[in-house]
C-alpha positions in Angstrom: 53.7 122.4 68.2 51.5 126.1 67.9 50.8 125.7 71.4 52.0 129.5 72.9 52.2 128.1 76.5 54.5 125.5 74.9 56.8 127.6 73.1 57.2 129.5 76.4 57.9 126.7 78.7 60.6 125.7 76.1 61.8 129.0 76.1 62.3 128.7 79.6 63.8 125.7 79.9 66.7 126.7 77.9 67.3 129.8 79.1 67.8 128.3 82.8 71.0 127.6 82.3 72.2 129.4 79.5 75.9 128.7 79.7 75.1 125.0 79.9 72.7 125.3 77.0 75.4 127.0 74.3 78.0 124.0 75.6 75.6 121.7 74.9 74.4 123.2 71.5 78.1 123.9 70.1 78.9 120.4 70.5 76.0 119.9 67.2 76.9 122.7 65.7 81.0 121.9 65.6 79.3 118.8 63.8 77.5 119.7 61.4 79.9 122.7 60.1 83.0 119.3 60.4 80.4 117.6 58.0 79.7 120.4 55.6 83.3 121.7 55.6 84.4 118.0 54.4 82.1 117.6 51.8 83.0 121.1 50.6 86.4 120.4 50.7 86.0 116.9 48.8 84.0 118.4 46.3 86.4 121.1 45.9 89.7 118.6 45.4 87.0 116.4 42.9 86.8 119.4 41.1 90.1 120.2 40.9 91.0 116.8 39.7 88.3 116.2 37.1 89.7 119.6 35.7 92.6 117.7 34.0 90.4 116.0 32.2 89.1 119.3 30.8 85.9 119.2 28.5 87.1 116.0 26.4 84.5 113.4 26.2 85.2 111.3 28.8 83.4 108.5 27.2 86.7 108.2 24.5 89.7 106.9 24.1 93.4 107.6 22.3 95.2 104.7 20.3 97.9 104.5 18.1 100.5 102.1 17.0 103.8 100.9 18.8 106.6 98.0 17.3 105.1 94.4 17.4 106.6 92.4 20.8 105.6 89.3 18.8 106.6 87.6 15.1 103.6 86.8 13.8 102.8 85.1 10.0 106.3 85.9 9.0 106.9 89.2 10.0 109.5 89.6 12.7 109.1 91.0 15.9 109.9 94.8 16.8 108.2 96.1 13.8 106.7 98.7 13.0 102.9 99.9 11.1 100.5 102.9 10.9 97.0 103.0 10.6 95.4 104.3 7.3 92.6 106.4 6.6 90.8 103.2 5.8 91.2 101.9 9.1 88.7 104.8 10.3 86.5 103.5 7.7 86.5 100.0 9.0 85.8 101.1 12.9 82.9 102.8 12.0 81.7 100.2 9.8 82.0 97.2 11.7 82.1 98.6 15.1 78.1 100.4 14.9 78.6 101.4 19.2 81.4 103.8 18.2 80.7 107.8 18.0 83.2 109.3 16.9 86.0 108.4 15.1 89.0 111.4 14.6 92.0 110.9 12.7 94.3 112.5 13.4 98.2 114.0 12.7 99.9 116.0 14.2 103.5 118.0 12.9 106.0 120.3 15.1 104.9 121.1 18.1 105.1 123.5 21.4 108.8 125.2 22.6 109.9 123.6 18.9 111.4 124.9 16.2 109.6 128.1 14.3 107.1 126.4 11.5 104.7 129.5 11.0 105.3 132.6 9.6 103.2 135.6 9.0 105.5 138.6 7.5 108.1 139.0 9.8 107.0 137.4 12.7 107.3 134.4 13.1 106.6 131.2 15.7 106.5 127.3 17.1 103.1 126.2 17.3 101.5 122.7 17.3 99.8 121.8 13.7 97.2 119.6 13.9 94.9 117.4 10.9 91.8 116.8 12.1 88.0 116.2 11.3 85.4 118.5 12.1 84.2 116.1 14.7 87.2 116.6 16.5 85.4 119.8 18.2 82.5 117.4 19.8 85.3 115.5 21.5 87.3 118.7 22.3 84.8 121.1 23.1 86.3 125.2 22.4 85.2 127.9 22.2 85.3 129.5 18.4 85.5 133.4 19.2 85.9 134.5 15.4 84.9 132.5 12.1 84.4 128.9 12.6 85.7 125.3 12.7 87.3 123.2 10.1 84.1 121.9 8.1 83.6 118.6 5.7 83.6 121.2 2.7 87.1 122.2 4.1 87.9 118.0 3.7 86.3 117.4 0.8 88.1 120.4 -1.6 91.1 119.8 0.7 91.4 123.4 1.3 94.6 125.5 2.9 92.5 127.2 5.9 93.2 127.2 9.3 91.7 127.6 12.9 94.2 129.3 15.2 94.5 129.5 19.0 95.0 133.0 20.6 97.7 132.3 21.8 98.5 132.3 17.7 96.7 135.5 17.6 99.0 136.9 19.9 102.4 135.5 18.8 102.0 136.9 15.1 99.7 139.9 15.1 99.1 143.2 16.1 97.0 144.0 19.0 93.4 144.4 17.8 95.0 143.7 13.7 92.1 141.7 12.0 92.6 138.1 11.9 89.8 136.6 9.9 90.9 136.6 6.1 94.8 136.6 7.0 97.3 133.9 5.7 99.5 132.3 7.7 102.6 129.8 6.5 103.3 126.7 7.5 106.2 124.8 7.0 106.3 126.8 3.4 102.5 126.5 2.8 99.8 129.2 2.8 96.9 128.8 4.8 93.7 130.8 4.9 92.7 131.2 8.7 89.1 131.2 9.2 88.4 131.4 13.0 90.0 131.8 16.3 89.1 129.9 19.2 90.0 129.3 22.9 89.7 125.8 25.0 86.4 125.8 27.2 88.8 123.9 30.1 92.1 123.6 29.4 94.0 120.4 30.9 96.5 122.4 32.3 98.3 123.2 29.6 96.8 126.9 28.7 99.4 128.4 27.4 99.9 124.9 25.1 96.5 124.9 24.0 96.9 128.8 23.0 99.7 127.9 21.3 97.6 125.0 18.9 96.3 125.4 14.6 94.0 122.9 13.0 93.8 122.5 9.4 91.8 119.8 7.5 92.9 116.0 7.9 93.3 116.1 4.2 95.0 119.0 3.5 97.8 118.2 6.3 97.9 114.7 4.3 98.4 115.8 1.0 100.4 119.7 2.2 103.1 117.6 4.2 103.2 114.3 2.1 101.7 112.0 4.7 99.5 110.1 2.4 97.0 108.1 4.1 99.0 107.1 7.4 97.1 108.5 10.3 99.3 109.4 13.1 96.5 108.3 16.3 93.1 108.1 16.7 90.3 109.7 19.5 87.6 107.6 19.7 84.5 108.3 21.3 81.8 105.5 21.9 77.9 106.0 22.0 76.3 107.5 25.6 75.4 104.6 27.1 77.8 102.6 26.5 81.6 102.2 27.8 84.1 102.9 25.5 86.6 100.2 27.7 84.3 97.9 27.0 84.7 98.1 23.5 88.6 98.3 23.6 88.7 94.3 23.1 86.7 94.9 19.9 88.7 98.0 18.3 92.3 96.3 19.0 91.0 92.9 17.1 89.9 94.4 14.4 93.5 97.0 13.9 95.5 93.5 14.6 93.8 91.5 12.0 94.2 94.6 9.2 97.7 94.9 10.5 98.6 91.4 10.8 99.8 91.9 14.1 99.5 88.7 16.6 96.4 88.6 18.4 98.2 88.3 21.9 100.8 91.3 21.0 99.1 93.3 23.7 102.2 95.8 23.3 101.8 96.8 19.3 99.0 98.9 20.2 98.9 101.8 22.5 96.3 103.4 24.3 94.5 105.8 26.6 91.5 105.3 28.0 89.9 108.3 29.5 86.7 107.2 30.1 88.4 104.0 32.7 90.5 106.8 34.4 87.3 108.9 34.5 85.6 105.8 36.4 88.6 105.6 38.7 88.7 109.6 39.6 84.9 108.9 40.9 85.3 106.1 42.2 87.8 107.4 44.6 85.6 110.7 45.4 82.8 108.3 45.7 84.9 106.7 48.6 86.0 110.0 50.0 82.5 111.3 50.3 81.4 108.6 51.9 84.5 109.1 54.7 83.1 113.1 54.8 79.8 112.1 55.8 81.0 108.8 58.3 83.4 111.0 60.3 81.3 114.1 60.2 78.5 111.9 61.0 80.7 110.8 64.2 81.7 114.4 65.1 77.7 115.0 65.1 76.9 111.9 66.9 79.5 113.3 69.6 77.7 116.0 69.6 74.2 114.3 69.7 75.0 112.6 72.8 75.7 115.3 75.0 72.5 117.3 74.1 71.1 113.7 75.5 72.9 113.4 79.0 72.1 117.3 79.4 68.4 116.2 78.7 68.6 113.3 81.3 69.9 116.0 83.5 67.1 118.7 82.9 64.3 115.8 83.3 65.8 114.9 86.7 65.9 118.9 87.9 61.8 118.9 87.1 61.1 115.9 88.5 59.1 117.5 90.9 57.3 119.7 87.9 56.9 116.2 85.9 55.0 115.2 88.8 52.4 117.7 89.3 51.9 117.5 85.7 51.2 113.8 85.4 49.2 114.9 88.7 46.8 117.4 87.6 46.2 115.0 84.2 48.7 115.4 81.8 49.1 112.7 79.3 52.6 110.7 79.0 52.7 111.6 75.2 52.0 115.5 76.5 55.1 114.9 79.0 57.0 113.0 76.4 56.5 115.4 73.3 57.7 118.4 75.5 60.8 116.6 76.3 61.5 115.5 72.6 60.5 119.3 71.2 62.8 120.6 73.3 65.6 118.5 72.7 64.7 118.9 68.5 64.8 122.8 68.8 68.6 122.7 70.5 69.3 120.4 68.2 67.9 122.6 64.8 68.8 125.6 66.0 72.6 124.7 66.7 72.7 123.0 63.6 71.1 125.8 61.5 74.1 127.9 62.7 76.5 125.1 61.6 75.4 125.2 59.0 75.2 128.8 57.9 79.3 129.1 59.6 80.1 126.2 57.2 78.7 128.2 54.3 80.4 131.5 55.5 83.8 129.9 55.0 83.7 128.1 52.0 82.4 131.6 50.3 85.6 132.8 52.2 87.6 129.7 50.7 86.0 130.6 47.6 86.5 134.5 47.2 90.2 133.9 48.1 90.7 131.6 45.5 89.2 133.9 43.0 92.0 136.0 44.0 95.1 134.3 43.9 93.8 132.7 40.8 93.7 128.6 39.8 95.4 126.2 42.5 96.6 123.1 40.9 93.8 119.8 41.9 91.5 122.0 44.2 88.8 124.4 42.7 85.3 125.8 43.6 85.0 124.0 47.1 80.7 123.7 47.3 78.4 121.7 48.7 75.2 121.4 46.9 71.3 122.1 48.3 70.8 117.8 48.3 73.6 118.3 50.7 72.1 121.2 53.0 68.7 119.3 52.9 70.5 115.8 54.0 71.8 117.6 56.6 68.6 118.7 58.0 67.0 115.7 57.8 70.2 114.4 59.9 69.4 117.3 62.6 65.7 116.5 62.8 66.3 112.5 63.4 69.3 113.2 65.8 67.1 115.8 67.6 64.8 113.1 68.1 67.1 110.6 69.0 68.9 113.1 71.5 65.2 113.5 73.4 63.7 109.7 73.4 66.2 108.9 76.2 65.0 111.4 78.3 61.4 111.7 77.0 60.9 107.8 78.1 62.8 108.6 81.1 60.5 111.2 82.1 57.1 109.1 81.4 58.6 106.0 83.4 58.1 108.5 86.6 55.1 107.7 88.7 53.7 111.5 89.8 53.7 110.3 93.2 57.4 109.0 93.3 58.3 112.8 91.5 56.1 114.6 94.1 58.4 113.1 96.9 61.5 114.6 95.9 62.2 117.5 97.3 
């Protein structure tokens, strides 16, 4: 391998026949940029999709309540319930795997009718109640002030957190917000921070458009007592929240009285299942990036192999007076295979660094034109660049052993015949 003479011979050797040589190296590197280029490009759509899911635990679930499909203990069918505060109280209780447990209600909402004013401005935003643990399910960014906080829930206080797209709607360009007062739907509320969502779902300009006040103060401002309009749900790290569903709808049937087969009274979205789905499928289509680039390469592989075959049978002759003058058939054989492994590196090195010069290229025209809906940030990580190599050094040595044993079969008086 730090043999001079060697490096020279191989040198040689490929610079023979140089057109032949970069036919025969393009063929690996048209592989490994197929490969890299896939798994960039499946990343890229992965990323693109998981981005719906935004920064919401995906460990959680929504559920609220539908009309009963089945009488049950003398209550007809097709009727209807809500879940009280107590109901939160009973999940957490009873249920010790769960999280996070978020109440939740919600009044107006986007492209509605105005509910806030401030002075003369005035605007149709979503108003939500919610916990302060709401935010560790629905990660944002607070840029001014803070979140709601269990002081805010426990004085039932009129404050708000607004969107900026709030900001925007009602105030001044660079106007103070913190310490302002807001009405909603005839109330006053304090607002007390601003914030912005880390990755929105799509919806931006929705999310922009979004106020939270305390749970309790929506309940007791807009007369909603202790009906709870849905819940998010968040179960502990390691363990699913679907498999807890079973467990959560028993216990809202039996304090409902709903029938314990009325699959439809309850409704539900689980986000963690449809998490495990959106994987799963990018599991499958990463294992189709590497399979066909793996065939492309293989392609590839095989003709530096017959080219080898070839260049053995041209120094036949050489062979021979080597194996002649007392070279070994591991000295004859290691040539053949070093050669073969540096076509195969180098060629695949400059796959490899083509691959990486068009996804930047993918990449800064993206930046540009701004975000395309289900595809983002097409990468490929270093694991990937290193599996890569390791592919090139096995199928370099793979490409050679054909020709390497081919060349060590040769008796040096049977080479030294042919002319």
């Amino acid at each position: 391998m730090f043999s001079r003479d060697r490096w020279d011979e191989i040198l040689e050797a490929l610079n023979a026949n140089k057109f032949r040589t970069l036919l025969t190296a393009f063929g690996v590197f048209w592989g490994i940029t197929i490969l890299v280029l896939l798994l960039a490009l499946t990343n890229g759509l992965k990323n693109g999709v998981t981005a719906d899911f935004g920064d919401f635990a995906t460990n959680s679930m929504f559920m609220w309540t539908q009309g009963t499909s089945k009488p049950y203990k003398g209550l007809p069918k097709g009727r209807y319930f809500n879940y009280k505060i107590d109901d939160v109280a009973a999940l957490k209780s009873q249920i010790p795997n769960l999280k996070y447990v978020s109440p939740r209600n919600q009044l107006g909402g986007y492209n509605g009718a105005n509910n806030v004013v401030r002075g003369t401005k005035t605007g149709a935003f979503e108003i939500y109640g919610d916990y302060p643990e709401y935010i560790k399910q629905q990660p944002m960014d607070i840029l001014q002030g803070r979140f709601i906080s269990y002081s805010d829930i426990n004085s039932k206080r009129k404050v708000c957190v607004v969107g900026t797209g709030v900001v925007k709607g009602l105030y001044d360009k660079n106007e103070d917000v913190l310490g302002t007062y807001i009405k909603v739907n005839g109330v006053n509320f304090l607002v007390v921070g601003t914030f912005k969502m880390s990755n929105s779902q799509g919806d931006d300009e929705q999310d922009a458009n979004t106020i939270y006040i305390p749970f309790t103060t929506f309940s007791q401002a807009f007369n909603r007592g202790d009906r709870v309009g849905w819940m998010a749900i968040t179960a502990v790290d390691d363990i699913s929240i679907t498999s807890l569903k079973h467990q959560i709808f028993e216990l809202m049937k039996s304090k409902h009285t709903v029938h314990p087969e009325d699959d439809r009274a309850i409704g539900h979205f689980d986000l963690s299942e449809q998490f495990e789905r959106v994987s799963g499928l990018f599991s499958i289509l990463t294992f189709v990036g590497y399979f066909v680039g793996a065939l492309v390469l293989m392609s590839g592989i095989i003709g530096i192999s017959n080219i080898m075959l070839i260049v053995v049978k041209e120094r036949t002759k050489e062979i021979g007076v080597r194996r002649a003058l007392g070279a070994s058939p591991w000295t004859i054989k290691s040539q053949i295979l070093q050669e073969s492994l540096i076509l195969t590196i180098l060629s695949g090195m400059v796959g490899i660094s083509f691959a990486a010069f068009v996804i930047w290229i993918m990449n800064t025209i993206l930046d540009s034109v701004g975000p395309v809906q289900n595809f983002a940030n097409p990468s490929v990580s270093m694991s990937v660049v290193f599996t890569a190599l390791i592919i090139l050094v096995v199928s370099g040595l793979l490409a050679g052993l054909i020709p390497a044993n081919s060349a060590t079969k040769m008796k040096p008086v049977d080479a030294l015949r042919i002319d």
